[in-house]
C-alpha positions as CSV (number, residue, x, y, z in Angstrom):
1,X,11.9,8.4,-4.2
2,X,11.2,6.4,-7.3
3,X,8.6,4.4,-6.8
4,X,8.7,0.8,-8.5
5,X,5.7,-0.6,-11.3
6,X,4.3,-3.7,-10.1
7,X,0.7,-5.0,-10.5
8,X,-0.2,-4.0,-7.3
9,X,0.7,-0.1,-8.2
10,X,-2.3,-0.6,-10.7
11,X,-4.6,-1.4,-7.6
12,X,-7.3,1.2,-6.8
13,X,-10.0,1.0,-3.9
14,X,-13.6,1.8,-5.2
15,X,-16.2,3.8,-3.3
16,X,-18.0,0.9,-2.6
17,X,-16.7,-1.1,0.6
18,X,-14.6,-4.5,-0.1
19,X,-14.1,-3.8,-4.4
20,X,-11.2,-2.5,-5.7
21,X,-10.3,-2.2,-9.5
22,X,-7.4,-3.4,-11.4
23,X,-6.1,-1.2,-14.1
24,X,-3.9,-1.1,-17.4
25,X,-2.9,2.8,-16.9
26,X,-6.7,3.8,-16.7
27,X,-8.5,1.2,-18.2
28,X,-10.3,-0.5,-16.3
29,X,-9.6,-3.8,-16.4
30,X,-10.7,-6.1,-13.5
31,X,-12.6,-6.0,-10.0
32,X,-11.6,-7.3,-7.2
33,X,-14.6,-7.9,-4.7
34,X,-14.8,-9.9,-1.0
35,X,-17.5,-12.4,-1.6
36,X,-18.7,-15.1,1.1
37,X,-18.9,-18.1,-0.4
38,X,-19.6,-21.4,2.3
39,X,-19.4,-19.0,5.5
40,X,-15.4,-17.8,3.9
41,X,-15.0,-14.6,3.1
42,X,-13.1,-14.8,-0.4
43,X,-11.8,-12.2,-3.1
44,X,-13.2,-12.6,-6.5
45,X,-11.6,-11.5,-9.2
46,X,-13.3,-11.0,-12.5
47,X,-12.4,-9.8,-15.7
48,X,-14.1,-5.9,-16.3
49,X,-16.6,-5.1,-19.2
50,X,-19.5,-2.3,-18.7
51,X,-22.1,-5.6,-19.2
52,X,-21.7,-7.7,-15.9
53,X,-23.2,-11.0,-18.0
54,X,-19.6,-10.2,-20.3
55,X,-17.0,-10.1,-17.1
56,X,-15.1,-13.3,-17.2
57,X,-14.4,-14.9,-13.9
58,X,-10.5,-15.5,-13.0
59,X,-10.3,-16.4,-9.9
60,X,-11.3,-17.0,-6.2
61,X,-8.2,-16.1,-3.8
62,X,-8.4,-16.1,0.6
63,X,-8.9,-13.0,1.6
64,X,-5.8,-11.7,2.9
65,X,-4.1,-13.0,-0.2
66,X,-4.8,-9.4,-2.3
67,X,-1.2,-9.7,-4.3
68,X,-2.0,-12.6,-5.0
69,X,-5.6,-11.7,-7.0
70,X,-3.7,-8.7,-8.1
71,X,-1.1,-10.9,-9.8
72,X,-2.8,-13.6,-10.4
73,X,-5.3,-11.0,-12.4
74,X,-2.7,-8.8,-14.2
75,X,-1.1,-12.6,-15.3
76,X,-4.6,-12.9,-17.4
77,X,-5.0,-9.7,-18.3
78,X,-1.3,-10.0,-20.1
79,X,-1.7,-13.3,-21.5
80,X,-4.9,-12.4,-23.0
81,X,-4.0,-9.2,-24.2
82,X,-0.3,-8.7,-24.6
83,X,1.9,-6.7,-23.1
84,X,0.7,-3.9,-21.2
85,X,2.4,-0.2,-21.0
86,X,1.5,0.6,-17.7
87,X,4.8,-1.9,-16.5
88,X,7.6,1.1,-17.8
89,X,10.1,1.6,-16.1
């Protein structure tokens, strides 16, 4: 079975309940947290950098909308950065 690239392949759950991490083969790139905001649980995705005052946020997405985040993050990440090499296929 091949299995096919997408942003969400780059998805990986942390120890920590409700964060995951985006990556660019394994760079870190972004977190994905649930957040309440307003009594609404939300994910939060923000850009990833060892110093928490340097992540940049990207966006607030509902909370079953995770492919979303995930593309919506990967999106940045490639505009910001150029193409990545994690998408071969």
């Amino acid at each position: 079975m091949v299995q096919v690239w997408s942003p969400m392949s780059q998805l990986q759950r942390s120890p920590e309940p409700g964060v995951w991490y985006v990556f660019d083969n394994s760079k870190r790139i972004a977190i994905v947290r649930v957040v309440e905001v307003h009594g609404r649980k939300l994910l939060r995705s923000v850009t990833f950098d060892h110093d928490p005052a340097q992540r940049q946020l990207i966006g607030y997405f509902p909370e079953d909308a995770m492919r979303l985040a995930v593309e919506v993050t990967w999106s940045e990440y490639v505009r910001h950065t150029g193409p990545s090499t994690s998408n071969r296929k």
